[in-house]
N, C-alpha and C positions, 0 to 999 in steps of 0.2 A: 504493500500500500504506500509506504512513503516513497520508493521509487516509481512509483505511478506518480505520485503527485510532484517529484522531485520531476520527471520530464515532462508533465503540462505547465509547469509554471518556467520552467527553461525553455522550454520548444516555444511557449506562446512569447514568450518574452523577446526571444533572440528573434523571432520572428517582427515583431512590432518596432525594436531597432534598428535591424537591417531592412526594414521595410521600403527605407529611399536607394540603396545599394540594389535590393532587389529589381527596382522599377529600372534603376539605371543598365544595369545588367539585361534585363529582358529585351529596352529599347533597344541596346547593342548589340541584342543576336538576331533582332528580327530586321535591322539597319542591316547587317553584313553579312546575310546569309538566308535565302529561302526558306523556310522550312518553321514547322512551331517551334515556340521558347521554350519547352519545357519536353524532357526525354522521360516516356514513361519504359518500365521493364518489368513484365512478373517473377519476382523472384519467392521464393521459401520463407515463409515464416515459423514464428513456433507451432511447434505439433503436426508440422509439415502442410500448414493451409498458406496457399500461395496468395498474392498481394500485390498492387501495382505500385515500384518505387518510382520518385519523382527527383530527376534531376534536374539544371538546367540543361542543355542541349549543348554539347561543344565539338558533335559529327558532322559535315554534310550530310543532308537526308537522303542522298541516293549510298551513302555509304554501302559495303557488301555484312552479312549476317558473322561477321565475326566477332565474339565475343571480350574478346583481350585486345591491345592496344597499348603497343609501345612508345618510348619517346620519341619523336620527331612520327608520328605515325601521318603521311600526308591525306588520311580523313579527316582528321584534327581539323578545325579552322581555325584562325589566327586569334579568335576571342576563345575558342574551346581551349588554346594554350595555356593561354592566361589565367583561366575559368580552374582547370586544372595543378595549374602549379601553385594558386592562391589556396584551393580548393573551395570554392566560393560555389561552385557549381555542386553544392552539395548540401546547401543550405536548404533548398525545399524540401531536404529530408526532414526536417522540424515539422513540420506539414503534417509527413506519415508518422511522426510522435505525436502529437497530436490527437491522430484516428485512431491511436492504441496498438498499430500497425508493426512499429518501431517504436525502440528506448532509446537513449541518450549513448549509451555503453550496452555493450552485448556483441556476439559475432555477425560476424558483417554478414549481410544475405547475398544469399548465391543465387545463379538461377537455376533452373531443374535440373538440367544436364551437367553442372557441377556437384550439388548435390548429391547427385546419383554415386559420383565419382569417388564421395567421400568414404571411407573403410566400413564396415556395414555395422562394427562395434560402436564405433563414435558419434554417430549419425544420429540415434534417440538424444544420445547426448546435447549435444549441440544445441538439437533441435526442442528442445525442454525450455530452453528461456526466449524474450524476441529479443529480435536480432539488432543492433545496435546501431548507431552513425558512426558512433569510434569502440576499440577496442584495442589491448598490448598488439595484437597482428599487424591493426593496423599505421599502428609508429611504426613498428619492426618492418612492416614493407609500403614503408612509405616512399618511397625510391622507386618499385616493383617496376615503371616505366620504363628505367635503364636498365633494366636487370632483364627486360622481353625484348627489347630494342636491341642485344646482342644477341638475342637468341636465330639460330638458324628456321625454327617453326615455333613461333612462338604462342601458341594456342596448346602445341605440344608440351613445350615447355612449361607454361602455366599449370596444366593437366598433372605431369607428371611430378614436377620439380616443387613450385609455388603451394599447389592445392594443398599437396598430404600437409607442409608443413602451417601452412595457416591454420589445416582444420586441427592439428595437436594444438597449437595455441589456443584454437577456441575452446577446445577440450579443456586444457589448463584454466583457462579462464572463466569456464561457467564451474567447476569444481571448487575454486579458489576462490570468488566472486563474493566480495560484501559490497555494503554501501561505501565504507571508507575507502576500500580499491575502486569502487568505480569513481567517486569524488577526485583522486588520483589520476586514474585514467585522464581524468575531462582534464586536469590542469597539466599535468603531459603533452595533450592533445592540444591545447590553446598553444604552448612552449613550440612547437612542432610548427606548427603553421604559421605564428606571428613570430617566429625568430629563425625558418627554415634557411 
């Protein structure tokens, strides 16, 4: 219950102060790029019920069904760059905290076909709390764009290499998981992004 109401009064908040950053943002994807402002994705939530995440948009829309994406990926567009290394375009996940959808902290949602991929032990696991905006995985691979940017297949590489070890962290993390680690988390995660 206090983490329920720890991410309405965060999600609605951060929401109402980035609320002129958001409009500015939105003006600048739909100025320099076709396509709607906002990337929806069905990914995994708890208990294995799927959900539509909301990002802002930083692909062209004719982009192909590839799921991973490295750095300098030329689907990218020149605001998705920036969207991306600010991580600003991750902000209408507050939104899906919000709807109860998403937490503040929790493993990050996959989409099905990762999911599937995950070891068939760990998987209830995981999948036992909702899924988060941040999480220790994702400091740990917050880089992950140069790390598939050398990769020679890099969908492969994610699959093989990325996936197992993210879902052991999230393992680690719903196991380990209190309020005062997730309070941690979040100020981690501000460290991360306003001093990357």
């Amino acid at each position: 219950m206090i983490k329920r109401v720890l991410d309405t009064v965060v999600s609605a908040a951060a929401l109402v102060v980035t609320s002129p950053a958001l409009a500015v943002v939105a003006v600048t994807i739909k100025a320099t790029s076709p396509g709607p402002v906002l990337f929806t994705q069905e990914r995994v939530g708890q208990y294995g019920r799927t959900f539509k995440i909301h990002k802002f948009r930083t692909m062209r829309p004719d982009h192909d069904g590839l799921a991973v994406s490295g750095t300098g990926d030329p689907r990218v567009t020149r605001i998705g760059t920036i969207l991306r290394k600010t991580k600003l375009d991750e902000i209408p996940q507050f939104y899906d905290v919000l709807r109860g959808d998403m937490s503040l902290v929790g493993p990050r949602p996959e989409v099905p076909e990762y999911v599937a991929q995950w070891p068939t032990e760990m998987r209830p696991i995981i999948l036992s709390v909702k899924p988060g905006i941040t999480d220790p995985a994702s400091i740990e691979f917050r880089n992950e764009g140069d790390e598939l940017a050398l990769a020679r297949d890099p969908e492969s590489h994610y699959v093989d290499s990325i996936l197992p070890r993210k879902a052991a962290a999230y393992v680690d993390y719903v196991q380990r998981r209190s309020l005062v680690g997730d309070l941690k988390i979040l100020g981690n995660t501000a460290k991360v992004v306003l001093f990357r």
